[in-house]
FIKOLZA-1660 file (N, C-alpha, C; in steps of 0.1 Angstrom, whole numbers, plus 5000, padded with zeros to 4 digits):
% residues 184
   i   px   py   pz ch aa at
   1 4560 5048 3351  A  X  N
   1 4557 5037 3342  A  X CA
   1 4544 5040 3336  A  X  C
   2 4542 5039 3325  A  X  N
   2 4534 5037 3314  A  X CA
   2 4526 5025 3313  A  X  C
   3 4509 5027 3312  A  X  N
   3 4498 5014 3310  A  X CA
   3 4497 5018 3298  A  X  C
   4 4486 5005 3290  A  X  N
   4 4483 5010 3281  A  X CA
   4 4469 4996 3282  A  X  C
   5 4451 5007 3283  A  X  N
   5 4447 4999 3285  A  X CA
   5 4436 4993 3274  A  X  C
   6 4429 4987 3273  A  X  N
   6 4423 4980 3268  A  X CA
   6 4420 4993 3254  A  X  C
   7 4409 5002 3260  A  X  N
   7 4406 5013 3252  A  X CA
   7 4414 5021 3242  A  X  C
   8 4429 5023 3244  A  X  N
   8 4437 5030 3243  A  X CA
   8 4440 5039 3251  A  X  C
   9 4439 5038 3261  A  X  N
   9 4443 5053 3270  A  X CA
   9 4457 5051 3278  A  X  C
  10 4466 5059 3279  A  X  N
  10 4482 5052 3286  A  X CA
  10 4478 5061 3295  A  X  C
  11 4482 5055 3307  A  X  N
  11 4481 5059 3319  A  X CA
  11 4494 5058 3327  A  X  C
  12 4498 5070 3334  A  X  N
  12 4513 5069 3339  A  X CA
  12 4504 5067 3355  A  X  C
  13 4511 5058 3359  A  X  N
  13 4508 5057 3373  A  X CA
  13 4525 5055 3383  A  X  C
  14 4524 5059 3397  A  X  N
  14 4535 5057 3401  A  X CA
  14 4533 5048 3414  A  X  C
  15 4534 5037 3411  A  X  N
  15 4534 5025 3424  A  X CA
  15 4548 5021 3425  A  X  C
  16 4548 5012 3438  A  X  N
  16 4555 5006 3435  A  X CA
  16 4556 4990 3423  A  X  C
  17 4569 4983 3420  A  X  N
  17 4569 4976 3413  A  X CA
  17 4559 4965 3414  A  X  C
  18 4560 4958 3421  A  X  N
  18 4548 4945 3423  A  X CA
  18 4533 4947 3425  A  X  C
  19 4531 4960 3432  A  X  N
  19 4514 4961 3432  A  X CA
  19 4510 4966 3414  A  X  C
  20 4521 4974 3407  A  X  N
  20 4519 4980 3393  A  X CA
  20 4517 4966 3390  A  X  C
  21 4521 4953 3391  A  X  N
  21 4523 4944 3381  A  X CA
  21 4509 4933 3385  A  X  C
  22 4507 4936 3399  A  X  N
  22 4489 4936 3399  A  X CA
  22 4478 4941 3392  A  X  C
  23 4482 4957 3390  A  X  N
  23 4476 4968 3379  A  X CA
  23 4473 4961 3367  A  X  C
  24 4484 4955 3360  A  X  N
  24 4487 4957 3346  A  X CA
  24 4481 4945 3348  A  X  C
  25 4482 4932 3354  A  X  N
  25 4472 4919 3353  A  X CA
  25 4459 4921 3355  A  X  C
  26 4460 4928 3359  A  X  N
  26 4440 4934 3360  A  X CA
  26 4433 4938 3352  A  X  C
  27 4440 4946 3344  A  X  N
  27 4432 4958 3331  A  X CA
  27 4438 4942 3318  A  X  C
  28 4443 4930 3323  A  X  N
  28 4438 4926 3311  A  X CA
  28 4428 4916 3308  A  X  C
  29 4422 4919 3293  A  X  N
  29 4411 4907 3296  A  X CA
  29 4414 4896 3297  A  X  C
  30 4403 4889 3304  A  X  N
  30 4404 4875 3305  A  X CA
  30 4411 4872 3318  A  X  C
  31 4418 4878 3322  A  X  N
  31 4420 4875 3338  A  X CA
  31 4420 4879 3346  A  X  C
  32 4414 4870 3359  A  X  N
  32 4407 4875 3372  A  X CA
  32 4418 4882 3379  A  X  C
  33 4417 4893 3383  A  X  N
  33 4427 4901 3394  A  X CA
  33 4430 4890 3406  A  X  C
  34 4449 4895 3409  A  X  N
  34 4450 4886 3416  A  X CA
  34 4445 4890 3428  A  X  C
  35 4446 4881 3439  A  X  N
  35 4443 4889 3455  A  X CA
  35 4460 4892 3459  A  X  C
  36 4457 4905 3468  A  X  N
  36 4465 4909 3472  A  X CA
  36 4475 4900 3487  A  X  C
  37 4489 4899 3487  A  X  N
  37 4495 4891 3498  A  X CA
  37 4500 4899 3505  A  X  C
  38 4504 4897 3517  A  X  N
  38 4508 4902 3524  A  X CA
  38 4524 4910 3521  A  X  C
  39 4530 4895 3511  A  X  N
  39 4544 4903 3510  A  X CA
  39 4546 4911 3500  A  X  C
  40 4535 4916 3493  A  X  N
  40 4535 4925 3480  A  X CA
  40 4534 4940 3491  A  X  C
  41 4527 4940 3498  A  X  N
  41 4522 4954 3508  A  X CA
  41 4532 4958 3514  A  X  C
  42 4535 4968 3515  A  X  N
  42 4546 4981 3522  A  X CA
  42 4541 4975 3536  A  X  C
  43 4553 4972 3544  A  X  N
  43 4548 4971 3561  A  X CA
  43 4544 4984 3565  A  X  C
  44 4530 4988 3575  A  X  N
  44 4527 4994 3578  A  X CA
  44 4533 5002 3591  A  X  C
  45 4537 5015 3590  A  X  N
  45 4544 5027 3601  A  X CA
  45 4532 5026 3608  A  X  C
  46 4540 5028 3618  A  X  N
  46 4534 5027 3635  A  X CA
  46 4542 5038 3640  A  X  C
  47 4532 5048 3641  A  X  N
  47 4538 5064 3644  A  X CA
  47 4534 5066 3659  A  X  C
  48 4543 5068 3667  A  X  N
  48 4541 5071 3682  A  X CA
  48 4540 5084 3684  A  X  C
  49 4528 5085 3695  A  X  N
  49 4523 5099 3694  A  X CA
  49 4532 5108 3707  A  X  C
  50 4534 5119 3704  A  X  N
  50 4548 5124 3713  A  X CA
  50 4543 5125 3723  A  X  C
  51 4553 5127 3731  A  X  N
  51 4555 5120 3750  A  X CA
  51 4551 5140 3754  A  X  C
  52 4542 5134 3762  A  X  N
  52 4544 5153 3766  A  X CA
  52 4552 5157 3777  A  X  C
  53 4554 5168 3779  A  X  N
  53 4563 5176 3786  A  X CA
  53 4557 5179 3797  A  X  C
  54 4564 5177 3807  A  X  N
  54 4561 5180 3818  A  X CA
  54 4571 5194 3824  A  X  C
  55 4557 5200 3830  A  X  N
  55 4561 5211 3833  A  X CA
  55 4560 5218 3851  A  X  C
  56 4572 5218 3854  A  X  N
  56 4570 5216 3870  A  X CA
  56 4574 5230 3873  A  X  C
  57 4565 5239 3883  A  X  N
  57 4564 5252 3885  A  X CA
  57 4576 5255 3896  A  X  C
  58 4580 5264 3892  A  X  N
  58 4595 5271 3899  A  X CA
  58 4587 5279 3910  A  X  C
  59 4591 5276 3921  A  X  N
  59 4587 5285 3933  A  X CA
  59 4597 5301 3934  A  X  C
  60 4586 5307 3937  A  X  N
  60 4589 5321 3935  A  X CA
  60 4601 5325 3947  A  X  C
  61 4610 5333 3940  A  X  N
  61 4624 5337 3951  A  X CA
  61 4619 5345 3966  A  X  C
  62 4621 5342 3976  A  X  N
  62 4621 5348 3989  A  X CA
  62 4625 5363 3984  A  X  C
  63 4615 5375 3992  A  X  N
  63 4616 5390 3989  A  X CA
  63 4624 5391 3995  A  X  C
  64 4638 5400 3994  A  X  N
  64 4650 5407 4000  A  X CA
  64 4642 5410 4014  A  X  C
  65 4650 5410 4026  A  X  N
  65 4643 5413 4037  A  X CA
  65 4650 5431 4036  A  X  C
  66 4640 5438 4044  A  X  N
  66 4641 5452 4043  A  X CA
  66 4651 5455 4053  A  X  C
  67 4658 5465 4054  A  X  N
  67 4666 5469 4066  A  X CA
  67 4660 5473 4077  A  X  C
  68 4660 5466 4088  A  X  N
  68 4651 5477 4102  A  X CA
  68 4659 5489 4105  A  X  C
  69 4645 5494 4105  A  X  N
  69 4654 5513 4107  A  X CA
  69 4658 5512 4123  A  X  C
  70 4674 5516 4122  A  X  N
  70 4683 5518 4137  A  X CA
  70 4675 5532 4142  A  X  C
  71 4680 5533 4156  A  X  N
  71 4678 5543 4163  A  X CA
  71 4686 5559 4155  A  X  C
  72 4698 5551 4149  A  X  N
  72 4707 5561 4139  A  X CA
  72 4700 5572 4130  A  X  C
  73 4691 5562 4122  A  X  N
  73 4687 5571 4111  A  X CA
  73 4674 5573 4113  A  X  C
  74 4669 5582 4110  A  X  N
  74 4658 5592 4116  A  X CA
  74 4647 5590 4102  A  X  C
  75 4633 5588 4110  A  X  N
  75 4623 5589 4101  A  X CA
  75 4619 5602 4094  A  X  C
  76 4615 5603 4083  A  X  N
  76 4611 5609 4075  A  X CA
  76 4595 5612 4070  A  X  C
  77 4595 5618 4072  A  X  N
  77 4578 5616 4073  A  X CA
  77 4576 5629 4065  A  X  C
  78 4565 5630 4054  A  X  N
  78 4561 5639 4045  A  X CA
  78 4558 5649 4051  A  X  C
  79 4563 5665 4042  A  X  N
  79 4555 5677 4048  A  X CA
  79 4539 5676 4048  A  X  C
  80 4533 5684 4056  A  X  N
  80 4518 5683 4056  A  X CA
  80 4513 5690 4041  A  X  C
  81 4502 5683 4040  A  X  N
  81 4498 5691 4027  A  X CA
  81 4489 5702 4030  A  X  C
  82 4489 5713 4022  A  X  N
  82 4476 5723 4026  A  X CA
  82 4462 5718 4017  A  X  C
  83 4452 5724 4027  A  X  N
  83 4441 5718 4025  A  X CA
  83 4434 5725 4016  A  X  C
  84 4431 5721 4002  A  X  N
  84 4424 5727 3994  A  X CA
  84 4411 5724 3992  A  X  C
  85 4404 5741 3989  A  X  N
  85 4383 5742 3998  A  X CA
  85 4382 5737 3982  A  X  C
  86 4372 5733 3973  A  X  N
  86 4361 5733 3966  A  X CA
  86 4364 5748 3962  A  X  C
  87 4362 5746 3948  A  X  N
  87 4358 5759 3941  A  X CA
  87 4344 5760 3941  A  X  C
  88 4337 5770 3950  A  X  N
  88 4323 5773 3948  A  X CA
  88 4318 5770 3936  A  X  C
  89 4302 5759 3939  A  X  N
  89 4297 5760 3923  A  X CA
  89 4287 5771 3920  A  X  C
  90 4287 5780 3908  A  X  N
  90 4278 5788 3906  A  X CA
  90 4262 5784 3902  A  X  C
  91 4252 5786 3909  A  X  N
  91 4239 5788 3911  A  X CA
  91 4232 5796 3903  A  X  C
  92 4223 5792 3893  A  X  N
  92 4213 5804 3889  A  X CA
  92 4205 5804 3896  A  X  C
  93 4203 5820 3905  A  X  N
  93 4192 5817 3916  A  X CA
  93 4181 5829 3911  A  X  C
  94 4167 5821 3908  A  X  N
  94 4155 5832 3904  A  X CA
  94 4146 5826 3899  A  X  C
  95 4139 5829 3895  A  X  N
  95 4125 5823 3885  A  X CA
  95 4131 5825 3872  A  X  C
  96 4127 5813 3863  A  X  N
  96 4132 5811 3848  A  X CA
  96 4124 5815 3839  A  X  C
  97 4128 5830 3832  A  X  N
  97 4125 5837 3824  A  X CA
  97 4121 5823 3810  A  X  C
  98 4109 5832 3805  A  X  N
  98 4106 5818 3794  A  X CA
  98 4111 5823 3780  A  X  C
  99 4115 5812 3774  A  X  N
  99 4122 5817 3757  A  X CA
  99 4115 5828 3752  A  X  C
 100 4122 5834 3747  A  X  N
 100 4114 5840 3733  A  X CA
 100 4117 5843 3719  A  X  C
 101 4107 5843 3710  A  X  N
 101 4107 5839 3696  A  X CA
 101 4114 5854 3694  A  X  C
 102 4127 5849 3686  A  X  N
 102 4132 5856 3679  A  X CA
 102 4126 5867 3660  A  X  C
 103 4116 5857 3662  A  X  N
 103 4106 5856 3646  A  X CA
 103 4093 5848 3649  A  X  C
 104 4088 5856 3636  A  X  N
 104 4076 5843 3643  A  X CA
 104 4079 5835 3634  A  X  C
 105 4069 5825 3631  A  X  N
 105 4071 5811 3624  A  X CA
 105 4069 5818 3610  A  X  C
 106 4073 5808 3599  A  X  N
 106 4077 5806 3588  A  X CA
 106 4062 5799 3585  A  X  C
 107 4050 5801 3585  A  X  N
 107 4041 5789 3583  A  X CA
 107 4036 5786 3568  A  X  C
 108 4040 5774 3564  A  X  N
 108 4039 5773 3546  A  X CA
 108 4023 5765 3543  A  X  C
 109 4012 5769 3542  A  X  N
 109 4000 5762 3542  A  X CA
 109 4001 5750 3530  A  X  C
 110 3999 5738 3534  A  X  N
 110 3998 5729 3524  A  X CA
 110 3989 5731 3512  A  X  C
 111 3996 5727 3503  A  X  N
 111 3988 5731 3485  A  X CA
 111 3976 5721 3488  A  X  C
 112 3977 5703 3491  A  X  N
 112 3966 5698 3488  A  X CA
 112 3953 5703 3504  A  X  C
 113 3963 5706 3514  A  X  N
 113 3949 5712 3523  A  X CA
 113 3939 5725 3519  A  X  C
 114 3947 5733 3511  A  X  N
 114 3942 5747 3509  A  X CA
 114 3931 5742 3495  A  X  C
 115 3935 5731 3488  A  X  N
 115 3926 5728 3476  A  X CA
 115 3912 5723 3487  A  X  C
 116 3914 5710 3489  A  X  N
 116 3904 5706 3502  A  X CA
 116 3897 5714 3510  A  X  C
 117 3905 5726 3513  A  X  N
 117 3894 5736 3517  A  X CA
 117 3900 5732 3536  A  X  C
 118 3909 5727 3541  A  X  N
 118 3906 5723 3555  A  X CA
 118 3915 5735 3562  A  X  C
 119 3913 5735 3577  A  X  N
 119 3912 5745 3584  A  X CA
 119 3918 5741 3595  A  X  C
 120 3926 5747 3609  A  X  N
 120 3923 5744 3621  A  X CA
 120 3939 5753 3628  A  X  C
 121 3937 5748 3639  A  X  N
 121 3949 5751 3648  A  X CA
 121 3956 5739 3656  A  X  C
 122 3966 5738 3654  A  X  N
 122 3973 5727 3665  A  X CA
 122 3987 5736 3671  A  X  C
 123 3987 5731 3683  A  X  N
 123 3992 5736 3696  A  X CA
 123 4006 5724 3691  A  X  C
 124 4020 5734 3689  A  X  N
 124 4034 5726 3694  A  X CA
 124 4045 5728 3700  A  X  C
 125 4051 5719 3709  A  X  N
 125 4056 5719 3722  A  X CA
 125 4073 5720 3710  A  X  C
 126 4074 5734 3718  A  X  N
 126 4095 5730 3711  A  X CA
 126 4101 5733 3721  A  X  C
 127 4115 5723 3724  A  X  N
 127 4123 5722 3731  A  X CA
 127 4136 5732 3728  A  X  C
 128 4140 5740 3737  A  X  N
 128 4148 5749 3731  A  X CA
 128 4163 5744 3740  A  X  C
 129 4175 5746 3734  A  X  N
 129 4185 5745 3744  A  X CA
 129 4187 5755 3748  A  X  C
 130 4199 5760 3752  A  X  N
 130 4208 5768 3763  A  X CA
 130 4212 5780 3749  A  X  C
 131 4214 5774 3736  A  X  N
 131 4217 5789 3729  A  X CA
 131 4204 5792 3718  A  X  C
 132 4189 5792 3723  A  X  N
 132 4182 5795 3717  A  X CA
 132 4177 5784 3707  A  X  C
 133 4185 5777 3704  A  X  N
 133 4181 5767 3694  A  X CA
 133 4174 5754 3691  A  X  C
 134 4161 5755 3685  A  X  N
 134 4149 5741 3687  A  X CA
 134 4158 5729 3686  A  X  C
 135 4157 5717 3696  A  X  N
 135 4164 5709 3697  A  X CA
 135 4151 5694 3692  A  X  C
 136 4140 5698 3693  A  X  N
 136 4128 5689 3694  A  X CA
 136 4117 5694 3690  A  X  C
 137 4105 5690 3684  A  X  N
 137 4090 5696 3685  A  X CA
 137 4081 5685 3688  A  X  C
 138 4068 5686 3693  A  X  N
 138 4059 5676 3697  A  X CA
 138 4048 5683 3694  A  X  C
 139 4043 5672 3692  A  X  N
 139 4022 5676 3687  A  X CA
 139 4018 5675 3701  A  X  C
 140 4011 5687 3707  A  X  N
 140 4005 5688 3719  A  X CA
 140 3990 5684 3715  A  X  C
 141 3985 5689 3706  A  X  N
 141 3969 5694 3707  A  X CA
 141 3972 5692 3685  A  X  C
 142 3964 5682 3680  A  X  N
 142 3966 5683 3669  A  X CA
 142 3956 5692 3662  A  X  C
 143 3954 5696 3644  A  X  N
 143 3946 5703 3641  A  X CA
 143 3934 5697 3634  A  X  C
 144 3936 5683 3635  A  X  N
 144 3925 5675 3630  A  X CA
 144 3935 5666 3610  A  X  C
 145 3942 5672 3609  A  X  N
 145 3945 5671 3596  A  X CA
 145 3961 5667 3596  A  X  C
 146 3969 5655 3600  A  X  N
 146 3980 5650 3596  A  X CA
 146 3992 5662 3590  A  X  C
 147 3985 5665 3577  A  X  N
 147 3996 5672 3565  A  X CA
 147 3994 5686 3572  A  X  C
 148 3984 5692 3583  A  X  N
 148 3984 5708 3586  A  X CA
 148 3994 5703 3600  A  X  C
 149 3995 5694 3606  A  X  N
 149 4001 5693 3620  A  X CA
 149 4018 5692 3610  A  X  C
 150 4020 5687 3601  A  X  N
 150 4039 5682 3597  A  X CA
 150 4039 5697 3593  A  X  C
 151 4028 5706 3585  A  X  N
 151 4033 5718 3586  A  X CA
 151 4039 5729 3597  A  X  C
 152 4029 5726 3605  A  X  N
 152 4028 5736 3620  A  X CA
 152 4045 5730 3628  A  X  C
 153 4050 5716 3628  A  X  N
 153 4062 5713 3634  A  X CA
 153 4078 5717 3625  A  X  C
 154 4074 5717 3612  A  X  N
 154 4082 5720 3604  A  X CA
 154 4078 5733 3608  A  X  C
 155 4074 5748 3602  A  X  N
 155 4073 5760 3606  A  X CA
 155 4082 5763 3623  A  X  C
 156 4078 5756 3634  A  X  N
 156 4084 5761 3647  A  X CA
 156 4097 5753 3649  A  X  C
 157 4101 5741 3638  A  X  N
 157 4116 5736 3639  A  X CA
 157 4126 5746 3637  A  X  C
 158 4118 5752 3622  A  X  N
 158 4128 5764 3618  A  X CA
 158 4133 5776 3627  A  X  C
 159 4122 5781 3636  A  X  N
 159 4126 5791 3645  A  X CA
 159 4137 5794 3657  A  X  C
 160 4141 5805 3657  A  X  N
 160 4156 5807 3667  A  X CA
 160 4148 5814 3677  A  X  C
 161 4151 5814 3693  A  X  N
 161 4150 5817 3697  A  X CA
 161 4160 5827 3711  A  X  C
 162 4156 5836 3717  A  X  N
 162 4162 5842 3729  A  X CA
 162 4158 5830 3738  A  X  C
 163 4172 5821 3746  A  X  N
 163 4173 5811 3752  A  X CA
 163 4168 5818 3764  A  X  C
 164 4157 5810 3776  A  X  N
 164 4154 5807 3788  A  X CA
 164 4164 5812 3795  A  X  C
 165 4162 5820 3809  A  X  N
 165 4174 5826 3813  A  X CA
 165 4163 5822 3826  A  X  C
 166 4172 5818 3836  A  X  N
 166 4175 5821 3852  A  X CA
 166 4188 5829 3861  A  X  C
 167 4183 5837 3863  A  X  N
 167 4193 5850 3867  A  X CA
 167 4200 5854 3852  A  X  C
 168 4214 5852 3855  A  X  N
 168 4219 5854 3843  A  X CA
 168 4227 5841 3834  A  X  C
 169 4219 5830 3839  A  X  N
 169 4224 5823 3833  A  X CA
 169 4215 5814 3817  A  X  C
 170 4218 5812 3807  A  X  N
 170 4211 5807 3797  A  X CA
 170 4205 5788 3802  A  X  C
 171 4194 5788 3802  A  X  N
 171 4187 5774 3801  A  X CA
 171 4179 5765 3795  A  X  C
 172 4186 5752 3793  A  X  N
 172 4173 5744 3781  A  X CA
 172 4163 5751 3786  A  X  C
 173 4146 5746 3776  A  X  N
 173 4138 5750 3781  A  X CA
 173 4127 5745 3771  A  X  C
 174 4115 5746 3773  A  X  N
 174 4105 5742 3763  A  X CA
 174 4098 5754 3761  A  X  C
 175 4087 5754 3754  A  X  N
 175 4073 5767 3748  A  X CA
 175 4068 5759 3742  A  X  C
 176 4052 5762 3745  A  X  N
 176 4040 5761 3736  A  X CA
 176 4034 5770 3724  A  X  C
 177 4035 5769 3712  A  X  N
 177 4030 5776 3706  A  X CA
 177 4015 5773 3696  A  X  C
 178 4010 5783 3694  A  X  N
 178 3999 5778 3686  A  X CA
 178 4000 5782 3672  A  X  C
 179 4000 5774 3661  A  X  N
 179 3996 5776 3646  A  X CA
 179 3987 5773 3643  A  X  C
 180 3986 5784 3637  A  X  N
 180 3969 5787 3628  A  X CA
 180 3966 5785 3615  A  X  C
 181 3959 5775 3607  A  X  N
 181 3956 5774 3590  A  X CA
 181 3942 5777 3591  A  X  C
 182 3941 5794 3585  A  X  N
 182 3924 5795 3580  A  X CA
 182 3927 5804 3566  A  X  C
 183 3915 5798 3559  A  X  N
 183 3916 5802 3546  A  X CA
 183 3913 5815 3541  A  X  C
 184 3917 5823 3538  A  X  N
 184 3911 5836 3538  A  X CA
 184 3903 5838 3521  A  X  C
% end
């Protein structure tokens, strides 16, 4: 159904009949809205909330009883197993030969130290694995100068080495090396 209110605006609304006819006495002027009665209102649903289920636990079936073994049938009992030794573990037994440089360092002297004029030696610790190869470097002993120590760790990263050997076996290992920046 179709309003049509004061302003002009039609308004489709969908009530029922008698509250619409509330509506339409209200939007006109000059008269006070009526109050609402009881027998104009839809009786209100009364929704019951569901009943729960009850749930009663099934006791678990008695286990088949086992046959007792007669004097008839004869136990069976596993063959013995043979007893298996440990495979020897291999030992490198000796003093641990220490890495050695396959090259020497690559040492690239920094442009702004060599302008500056600066100088020195710093001592770095590289960690070598099992196939020769720097896994780590550390500033043992620096050279006074930040940008001369990133050189000196960069230079001994790059290097390969003959891996640490005990007997004949290859082993991580560390070395101390010293890099040198003097101006010539």
């Amino acid at each position: 159904m179709r309003l049509r209110l004061s302003l002009g605006i039609v308004i489709s609304i969908l009530l029922p009949m008698p509250v619409l006819a509330q509506v339409y006495d209200y939007v006109r002027p000059g008269i006070a809205p009526p109050t609402l009665t009881s027998d104009l209102l839809p009786a209100p649903q009364v929704i019951k909330p569901p009943t729960p289920k009850v749930v009663v636990p099934i006791a678990p079936k008695p286990a088949a009883k086992k046959p007792t073994p007669s004097a008839k049938t004869p136990k069976k009992t596993p063959p013995p197993q043979p007893k298996v030794k440990p495979a020897p573990v291999e030992v490198a037994v000796g003093p641990l030969q220490k890495p050695i440089p396959l090259q020497d360092p690559v040492v690239v002297y920094p442009e702004i130290a060599r302008a500056a004029g600066r100088e020195g030696a710093a001592i770095v610790r590289a960690y070598i694995d099992s196939f020769g190869l720097v896994t780590d470097v550390k500033i043992m002993r620096t050279s006074g100068f930040e940008d001369l120590d990133r050189a000196a760790e960069t230079s001994v990263r790059d290097m390969k080495f003959k891996p640490a050997l005990r007997g004949t076996q290859a082993e991580p290992a560390k070395a101390d090396l010293a890099i040198r920046f003097r101006l010539s």
